[in-house]
C-alpha positions as CSV (number, residue, x, y, z in Angstrom):
1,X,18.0,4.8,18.0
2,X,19.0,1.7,20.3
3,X,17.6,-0.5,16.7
4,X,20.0,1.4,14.8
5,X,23.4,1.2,17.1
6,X,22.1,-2.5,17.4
7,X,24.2,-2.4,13.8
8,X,27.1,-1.5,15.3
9,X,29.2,-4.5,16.6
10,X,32.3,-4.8,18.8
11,X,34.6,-7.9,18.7
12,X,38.3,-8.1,19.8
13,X,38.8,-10.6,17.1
14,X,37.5,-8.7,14.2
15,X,39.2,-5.5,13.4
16,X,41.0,-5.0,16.7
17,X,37.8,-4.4,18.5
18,X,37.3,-1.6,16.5
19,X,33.2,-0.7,15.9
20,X,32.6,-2.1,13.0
21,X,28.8,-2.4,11.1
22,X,27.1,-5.5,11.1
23,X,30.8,-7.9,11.8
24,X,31.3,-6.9,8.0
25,X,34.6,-5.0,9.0
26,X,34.0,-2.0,7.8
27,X,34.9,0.2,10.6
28,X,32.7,3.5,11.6
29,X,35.6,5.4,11.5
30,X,36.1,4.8,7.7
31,X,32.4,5.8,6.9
32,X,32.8,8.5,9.0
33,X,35.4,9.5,7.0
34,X,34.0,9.5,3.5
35,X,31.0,11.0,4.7
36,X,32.7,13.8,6.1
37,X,34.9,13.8,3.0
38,X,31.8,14.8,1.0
39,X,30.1,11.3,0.2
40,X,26.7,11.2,0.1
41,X,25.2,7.8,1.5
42,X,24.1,7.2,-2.4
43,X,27.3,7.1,-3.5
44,X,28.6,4.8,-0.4
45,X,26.0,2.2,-1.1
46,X,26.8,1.8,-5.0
47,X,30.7,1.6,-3.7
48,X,29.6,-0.9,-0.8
49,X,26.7,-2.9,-2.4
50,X,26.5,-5.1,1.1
51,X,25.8,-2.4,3.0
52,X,22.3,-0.5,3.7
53,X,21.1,2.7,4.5
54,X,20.4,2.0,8.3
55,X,24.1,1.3,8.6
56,X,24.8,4.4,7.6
57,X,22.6,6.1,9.9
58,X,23.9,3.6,12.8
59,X,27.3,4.6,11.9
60,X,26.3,8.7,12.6
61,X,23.9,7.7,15.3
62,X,26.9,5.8,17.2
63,X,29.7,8.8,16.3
64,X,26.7,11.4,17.8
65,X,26.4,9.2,20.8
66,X,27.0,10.3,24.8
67,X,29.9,8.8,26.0
């Protein structure tokens, strides 16, 4: 799992230090939102061609994480 959070990045000067995958700027919280919106990650990767499916499964690993 520590591989796939590694894909989650945090930097005050991109996206107001929001967690973001891979500095690309899409935040976790917008995935998590289309996912949980009904999305499947199929359809996510044909709208976000730059994007893989280990993003994906950081952006659920890091939402499922202990705080």
């Amino acid at each position: 799992m520590t591989n796939l959070l590694d894909r989650i990045t945090i930097d005050p000067q991109i996206s107001h230090g929001k967690p973001v995958i891979r500095s690309l700027r899409y935040p976790v919280e917008t995935m998590l939102e289309l996912m949980s919106a009904g999305m499947t990650i199929e359809e996510i990767l044909a709208d976000y061609e730059d994007l893989k499916r280990e993003d994906l499964l950081a952006v659920v690993a890091f939402a499922a994480r202990p705080e």
